[in-house]
VODO-72986 format. One record per residue (C-alpha): residue in three letters; x, y, z; residue number from 0. Coordinates in steps of 0.2 Angstrom, whole numbers, plus 5000, padded with zeros to 4 digits. Layout:
<pts>
[pt "ALA"; [X; Y; Z]; NUM];
...
</pts>
This chain:
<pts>
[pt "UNK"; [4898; 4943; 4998]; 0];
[pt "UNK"; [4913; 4933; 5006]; 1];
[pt "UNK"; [4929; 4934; 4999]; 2];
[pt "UNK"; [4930; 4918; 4988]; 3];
[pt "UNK"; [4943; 4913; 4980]; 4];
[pt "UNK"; [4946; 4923; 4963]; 5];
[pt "UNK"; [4959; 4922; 4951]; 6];
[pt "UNK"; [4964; 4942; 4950]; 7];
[pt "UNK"; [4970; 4947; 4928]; 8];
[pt "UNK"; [4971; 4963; 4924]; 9];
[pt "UNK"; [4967; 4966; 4906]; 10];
[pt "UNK"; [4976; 4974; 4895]; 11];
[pt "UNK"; [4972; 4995; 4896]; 12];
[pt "UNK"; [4981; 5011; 4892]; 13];
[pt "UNK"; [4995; 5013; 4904]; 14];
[pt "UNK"; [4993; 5025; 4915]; 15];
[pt "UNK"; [5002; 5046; 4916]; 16];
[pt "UNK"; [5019; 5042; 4925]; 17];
[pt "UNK"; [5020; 5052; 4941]; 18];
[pt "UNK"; [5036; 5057; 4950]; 19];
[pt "UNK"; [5036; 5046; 4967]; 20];
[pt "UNK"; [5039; 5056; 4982]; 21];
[pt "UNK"; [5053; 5054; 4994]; 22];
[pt "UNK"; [5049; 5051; 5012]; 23];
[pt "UNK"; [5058; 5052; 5029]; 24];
[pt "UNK"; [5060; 5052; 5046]; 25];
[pt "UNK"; [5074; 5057; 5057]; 26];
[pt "UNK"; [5076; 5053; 5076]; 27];
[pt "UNK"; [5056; 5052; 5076]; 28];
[pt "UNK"; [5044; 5047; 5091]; 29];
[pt "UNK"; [5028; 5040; 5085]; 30];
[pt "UNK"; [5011; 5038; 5093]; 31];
[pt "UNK"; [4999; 5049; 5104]; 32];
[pt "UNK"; [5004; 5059; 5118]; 33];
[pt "UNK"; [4997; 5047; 5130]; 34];
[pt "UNK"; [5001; 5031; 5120]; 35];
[pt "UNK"; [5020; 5032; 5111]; 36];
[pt "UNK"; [5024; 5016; 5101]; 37];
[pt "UNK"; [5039; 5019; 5090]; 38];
[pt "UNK"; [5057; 5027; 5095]; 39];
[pt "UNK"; [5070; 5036; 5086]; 40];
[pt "UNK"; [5066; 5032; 5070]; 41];
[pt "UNK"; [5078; 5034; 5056]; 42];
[pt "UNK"; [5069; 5031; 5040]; 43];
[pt "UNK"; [5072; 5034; 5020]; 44];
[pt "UNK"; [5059; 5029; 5006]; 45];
[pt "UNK"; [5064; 5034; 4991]; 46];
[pt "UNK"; [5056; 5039; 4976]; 47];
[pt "UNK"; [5046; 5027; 4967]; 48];
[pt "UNK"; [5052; 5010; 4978]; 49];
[pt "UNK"; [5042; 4998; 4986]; 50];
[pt "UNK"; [5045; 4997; 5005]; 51];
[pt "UNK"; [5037; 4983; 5015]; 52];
[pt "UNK"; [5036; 4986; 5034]; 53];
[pt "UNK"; [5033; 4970; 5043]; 54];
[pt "UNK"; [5032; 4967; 5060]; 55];
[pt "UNK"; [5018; 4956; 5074]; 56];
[pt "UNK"; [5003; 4964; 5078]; 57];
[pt "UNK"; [5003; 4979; 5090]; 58];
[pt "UNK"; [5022; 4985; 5086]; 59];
[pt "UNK"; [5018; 5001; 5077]; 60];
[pt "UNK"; [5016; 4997; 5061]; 61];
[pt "UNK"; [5000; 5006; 5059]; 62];
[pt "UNK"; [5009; 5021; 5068]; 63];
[pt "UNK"; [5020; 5023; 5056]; 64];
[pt "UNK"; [5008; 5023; 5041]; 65];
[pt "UNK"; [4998; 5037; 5047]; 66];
[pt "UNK"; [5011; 5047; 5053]; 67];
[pt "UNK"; [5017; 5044; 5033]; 68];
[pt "UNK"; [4998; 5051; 5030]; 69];
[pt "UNK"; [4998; 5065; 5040]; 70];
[pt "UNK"; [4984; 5060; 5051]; 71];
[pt "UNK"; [4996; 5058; 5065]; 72];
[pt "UNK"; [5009; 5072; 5072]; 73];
[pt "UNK"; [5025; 5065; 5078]; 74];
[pt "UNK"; [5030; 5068; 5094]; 75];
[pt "UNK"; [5048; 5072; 5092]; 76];
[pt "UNK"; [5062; 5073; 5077]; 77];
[pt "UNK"; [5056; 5077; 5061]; 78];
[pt "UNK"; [5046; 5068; 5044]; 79];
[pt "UNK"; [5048; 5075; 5029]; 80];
[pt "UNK"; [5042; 5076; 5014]; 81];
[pt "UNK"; [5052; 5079; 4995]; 82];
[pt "UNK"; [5065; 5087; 5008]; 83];
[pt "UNK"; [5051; 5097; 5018]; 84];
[pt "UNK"; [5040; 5095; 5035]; 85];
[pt "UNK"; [5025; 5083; 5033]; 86];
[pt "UNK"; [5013; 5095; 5039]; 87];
[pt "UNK"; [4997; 5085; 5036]; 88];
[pt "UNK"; [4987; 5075; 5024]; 89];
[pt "UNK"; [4987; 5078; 5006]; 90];
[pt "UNK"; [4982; 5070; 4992]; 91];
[pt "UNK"; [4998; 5067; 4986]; 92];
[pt "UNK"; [4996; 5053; 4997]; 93];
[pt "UNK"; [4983; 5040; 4994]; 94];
[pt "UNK"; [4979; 5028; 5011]; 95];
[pt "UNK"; [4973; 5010; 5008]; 96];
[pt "UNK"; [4965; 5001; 5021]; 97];
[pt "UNK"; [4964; 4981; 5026]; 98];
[pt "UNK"; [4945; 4986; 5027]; 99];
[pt "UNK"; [4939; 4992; 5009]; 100];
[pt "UNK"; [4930; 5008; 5016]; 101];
[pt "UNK"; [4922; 5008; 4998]; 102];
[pt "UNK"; [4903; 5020; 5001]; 103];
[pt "UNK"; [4889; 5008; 4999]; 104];
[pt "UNK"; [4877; 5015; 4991]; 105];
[pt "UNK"; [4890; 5021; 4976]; 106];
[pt "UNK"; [4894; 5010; 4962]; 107];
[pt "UNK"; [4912; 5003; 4960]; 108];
[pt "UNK"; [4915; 5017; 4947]; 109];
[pt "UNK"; [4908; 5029; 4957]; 110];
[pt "UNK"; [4919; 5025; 4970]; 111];
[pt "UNK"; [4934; 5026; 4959]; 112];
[pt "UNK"; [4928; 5044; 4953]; 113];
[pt "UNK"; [4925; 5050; 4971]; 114];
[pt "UNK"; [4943; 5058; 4975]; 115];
[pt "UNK"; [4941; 5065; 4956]; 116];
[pt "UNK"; [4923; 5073; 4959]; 117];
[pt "UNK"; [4931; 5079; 4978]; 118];
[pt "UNK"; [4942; 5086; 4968]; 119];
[pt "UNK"; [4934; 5094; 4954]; 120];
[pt "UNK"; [4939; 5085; 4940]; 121];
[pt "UNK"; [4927; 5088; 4922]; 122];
[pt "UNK"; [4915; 5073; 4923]; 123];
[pt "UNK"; [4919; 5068; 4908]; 124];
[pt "UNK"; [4936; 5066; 4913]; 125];
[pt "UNK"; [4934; 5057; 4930]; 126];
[pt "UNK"; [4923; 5045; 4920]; 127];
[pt "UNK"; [4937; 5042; 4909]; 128];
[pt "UNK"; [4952; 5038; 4920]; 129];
[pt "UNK"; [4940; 5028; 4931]; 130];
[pt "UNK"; [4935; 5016; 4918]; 131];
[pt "UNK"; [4952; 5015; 4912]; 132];
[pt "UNK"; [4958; 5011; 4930]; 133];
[pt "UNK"; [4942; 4998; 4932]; 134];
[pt "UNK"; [4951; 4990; 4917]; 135];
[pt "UNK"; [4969; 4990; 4923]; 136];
[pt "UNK"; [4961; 4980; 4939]; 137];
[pt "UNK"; [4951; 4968; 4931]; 138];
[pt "UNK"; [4934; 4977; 4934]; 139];
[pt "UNK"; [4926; 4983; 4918]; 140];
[pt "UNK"; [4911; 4969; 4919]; 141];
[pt "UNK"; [4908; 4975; 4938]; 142];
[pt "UNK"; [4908; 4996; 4935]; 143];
[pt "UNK"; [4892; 4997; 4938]; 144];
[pt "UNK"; [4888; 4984; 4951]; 145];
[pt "UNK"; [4888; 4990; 4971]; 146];
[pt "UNK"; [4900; 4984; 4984]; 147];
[pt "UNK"; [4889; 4972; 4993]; 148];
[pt "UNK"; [4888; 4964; 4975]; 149];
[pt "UNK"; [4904; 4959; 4970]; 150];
[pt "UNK"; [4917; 4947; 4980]; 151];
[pt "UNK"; [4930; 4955; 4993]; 152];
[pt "UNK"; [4944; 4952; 4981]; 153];
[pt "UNK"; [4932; 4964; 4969]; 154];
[pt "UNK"; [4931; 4978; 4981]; 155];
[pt "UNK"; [4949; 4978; 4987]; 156];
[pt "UNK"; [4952; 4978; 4968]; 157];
[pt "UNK"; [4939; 4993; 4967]; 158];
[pt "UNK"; [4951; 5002; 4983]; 159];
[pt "UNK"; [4968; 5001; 4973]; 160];
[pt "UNK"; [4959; 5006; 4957]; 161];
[pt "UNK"; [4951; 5022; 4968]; 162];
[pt "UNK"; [4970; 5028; 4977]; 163];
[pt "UNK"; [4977; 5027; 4960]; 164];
[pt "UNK"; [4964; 5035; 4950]; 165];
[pt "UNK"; [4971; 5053; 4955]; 166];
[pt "UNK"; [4988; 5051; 4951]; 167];
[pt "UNK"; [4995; 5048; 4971]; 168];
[pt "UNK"; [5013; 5052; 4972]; 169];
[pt "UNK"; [5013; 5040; 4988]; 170];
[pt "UNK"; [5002; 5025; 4992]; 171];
[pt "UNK"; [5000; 5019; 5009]; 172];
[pt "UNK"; [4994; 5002; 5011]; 173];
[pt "UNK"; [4990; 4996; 5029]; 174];
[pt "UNK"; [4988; 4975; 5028]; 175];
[pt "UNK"; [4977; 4979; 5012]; 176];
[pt "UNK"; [4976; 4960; 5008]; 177];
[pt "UNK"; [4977; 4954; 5027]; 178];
[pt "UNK"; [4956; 4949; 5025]; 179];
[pt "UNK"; [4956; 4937; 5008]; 180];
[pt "UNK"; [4960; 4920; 5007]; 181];
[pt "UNK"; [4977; 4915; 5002]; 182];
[pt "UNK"; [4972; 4910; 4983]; 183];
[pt "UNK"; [4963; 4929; 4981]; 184];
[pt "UNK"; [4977; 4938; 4990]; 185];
[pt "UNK"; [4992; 4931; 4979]; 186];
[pt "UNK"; [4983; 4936; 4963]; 187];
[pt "UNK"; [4980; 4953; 4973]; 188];
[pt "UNK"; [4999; 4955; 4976]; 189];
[pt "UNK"; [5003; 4950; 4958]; 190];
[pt "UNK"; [4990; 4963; 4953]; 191];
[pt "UNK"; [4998; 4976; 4965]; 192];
[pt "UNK"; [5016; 4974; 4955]; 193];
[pt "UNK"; [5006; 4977; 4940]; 194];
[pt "UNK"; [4996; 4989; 4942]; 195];
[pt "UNK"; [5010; 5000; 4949]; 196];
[pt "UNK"; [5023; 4995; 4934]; 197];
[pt "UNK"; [5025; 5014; 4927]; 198];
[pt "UNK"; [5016; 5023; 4938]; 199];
[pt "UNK"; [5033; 5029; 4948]; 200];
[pt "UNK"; [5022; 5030; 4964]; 201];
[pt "UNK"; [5031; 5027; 4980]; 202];
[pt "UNK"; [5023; 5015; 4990]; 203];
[pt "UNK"; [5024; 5009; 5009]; 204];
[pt "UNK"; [5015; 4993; 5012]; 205];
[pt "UNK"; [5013; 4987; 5031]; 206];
[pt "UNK"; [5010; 4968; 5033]; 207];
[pt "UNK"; [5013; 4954; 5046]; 208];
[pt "UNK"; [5016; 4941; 5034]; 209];
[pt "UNK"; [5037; 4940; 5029]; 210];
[pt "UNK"; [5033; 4930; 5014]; 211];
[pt "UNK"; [5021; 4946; 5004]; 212];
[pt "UNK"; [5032; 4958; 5013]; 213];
[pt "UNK"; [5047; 4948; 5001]; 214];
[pt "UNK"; [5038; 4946; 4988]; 215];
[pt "UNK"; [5031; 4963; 4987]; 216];
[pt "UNK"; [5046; 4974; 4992]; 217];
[pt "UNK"; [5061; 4982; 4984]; 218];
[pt "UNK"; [5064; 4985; 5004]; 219];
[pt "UNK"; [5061; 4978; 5021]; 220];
[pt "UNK"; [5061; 4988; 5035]; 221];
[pt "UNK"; [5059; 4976; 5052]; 222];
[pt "UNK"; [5049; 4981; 5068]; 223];
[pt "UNK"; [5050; 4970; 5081]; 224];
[pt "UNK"; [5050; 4974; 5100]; 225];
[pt "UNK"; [5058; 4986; 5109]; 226];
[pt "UNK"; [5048; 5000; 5100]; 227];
[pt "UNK"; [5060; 5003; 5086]; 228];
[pt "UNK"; [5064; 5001; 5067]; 229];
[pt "UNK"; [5077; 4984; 5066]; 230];
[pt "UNK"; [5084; 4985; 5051]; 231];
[pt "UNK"; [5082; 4989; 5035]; 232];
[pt "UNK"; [5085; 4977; 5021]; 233];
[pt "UNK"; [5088; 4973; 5001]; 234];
[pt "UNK"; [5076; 4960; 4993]; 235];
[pt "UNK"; [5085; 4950; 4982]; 236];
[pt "UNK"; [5076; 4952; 4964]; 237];
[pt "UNK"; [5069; 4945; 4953]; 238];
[pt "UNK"; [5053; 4947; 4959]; 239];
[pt "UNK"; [5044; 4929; 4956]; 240];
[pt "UNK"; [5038; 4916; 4968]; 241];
[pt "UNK"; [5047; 4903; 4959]; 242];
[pt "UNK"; [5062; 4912; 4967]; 243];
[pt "UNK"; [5057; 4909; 4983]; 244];
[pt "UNK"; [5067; 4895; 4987]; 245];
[pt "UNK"; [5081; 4903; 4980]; 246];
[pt "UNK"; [5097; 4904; 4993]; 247];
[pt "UNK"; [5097; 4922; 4996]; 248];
[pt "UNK"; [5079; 4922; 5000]; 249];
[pt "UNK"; [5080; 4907; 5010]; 250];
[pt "UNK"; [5092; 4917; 5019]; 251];
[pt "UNK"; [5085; 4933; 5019]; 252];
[pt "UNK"; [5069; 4926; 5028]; 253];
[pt "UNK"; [5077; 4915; 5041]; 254];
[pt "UNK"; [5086; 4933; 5045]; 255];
[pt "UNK"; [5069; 4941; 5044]; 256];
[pt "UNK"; [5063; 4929; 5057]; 257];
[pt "UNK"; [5076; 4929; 5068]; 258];
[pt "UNK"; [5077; 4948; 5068]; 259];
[pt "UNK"; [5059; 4949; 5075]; 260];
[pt "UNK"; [5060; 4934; 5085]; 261];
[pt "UNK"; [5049; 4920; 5076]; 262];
</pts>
């Protein structure tokens, strides 16, 4: 199905078991391939439990960054750590959320949600259990048992979130998550995200091109702009509600936004 407008509530559920957010950072770090480097001497800190939004055009290394967060890609100079550690790798500590929903067809929304459970051996019974009660948080009791291709693409990204935070991540990666759904759907999405992740203590990095859900969204704002390196790093003004958007240190702190990567 297309992505139609939706308007995204999350009923009420049990709250989810508080984790302990990991810290992440990079020092000095050169991201990229060995053939293809993007990003230079980035000094970066995430701290437990924020949210950071990365924003940036298209093409700037925004990506880059996010999987080197994963551990899918090595850097290729200075350090990434992790709780004080090197980032050796993937974990599942670390739940990655795409633009695209990467949801299996031929598995029902729950059973899509249970997968990294089952992957992981978790009872039946108990996978079944903190899937519905995920399904709930999201707003997707009524659509557990339907497949992808039969639910809206607000649903399925809705069915995503509820899958990277069904194992209790202590990071969650986002990569433009929203980027593909129409403005109505992807602002219930953001108010859903803020939601969902109340309690959770999760840390989060969230890459967009858009300055408005990057504000909206982030307790941080770290800029990319050109010249292949991390801007600046900036405080978002709180609290976090649209009707504070014309406020005037959000009016300010996007014109600076803007000017910083050159819009």
């Amino acid at each position: 199905m297309s992505t139609s407008s939706e308007t995204v509530t999350a009923p009420a559920a049990p709250a989810p078991e508080t984790t302990r957010g990991t810290r992440l950072v990079l020092r000095s770090a050169a991201l990229g391939r060995p053939d293809a480097p993007v990003l230079d001497d980035v000094d970066l800190e995430v701290a437990p439990g924020e949210i950071l939004t990365v924003v940036g055009p298209s093409g700037c290394g925004k990506s880059t960054l996010l999987r080197t967060l994963a551990g899918l890609l090595p850097p290729l100079g200075g350090t990434v750590e992790v709780d004080g550690g090197p980032l050796t790798g993937p974990s599942a500590d670390r739940a990655l959320v795409f633009q695209e929903d990467a949801l299996l067809p031929w598995r029902t929304l729950r059973g899509n949600v249970e997968l990294p459970l089952a992957i992981r051996g978790v009872p039946r019974a108990e996978r079944r259990s903190r899937a519905a009660s995920w399904l709930a948080r999201v707003g997707l009791t009524a659509q557990a048992g339907q497949l992808p291709h039969r639910v809206s693409g607000g649903q399925r990204q809705r069915a995503q979130l509820a899958r990277a935070l069904a194992d209790s991540p202590r990071a969650v990666l986002m990569d433009e998550p929203f980027g593909a759904l129409d403005a109505q759907t992807r602002s219930g999405m953001q108010d859903l995200l803020v939601e969902v992740l109340r309690g959770t203590g999760a840390t989060v990095v969230f890459v967009t091109h858009d300055v408005d859900e990057a504000l909206f969204l982030g307790d941080r704002v770290a800029l990319i702009g050109s010249g292949r390196r991390v801007s600046a790093v900036r405080e978002v003004p709180r609290p976090r509600d649209r009707a504070a958007f014309d406020a005037p240190a959000r009016v300010a702190l996007r014109r600076a936004v803007l000017t910083s990567l050159g819009s």
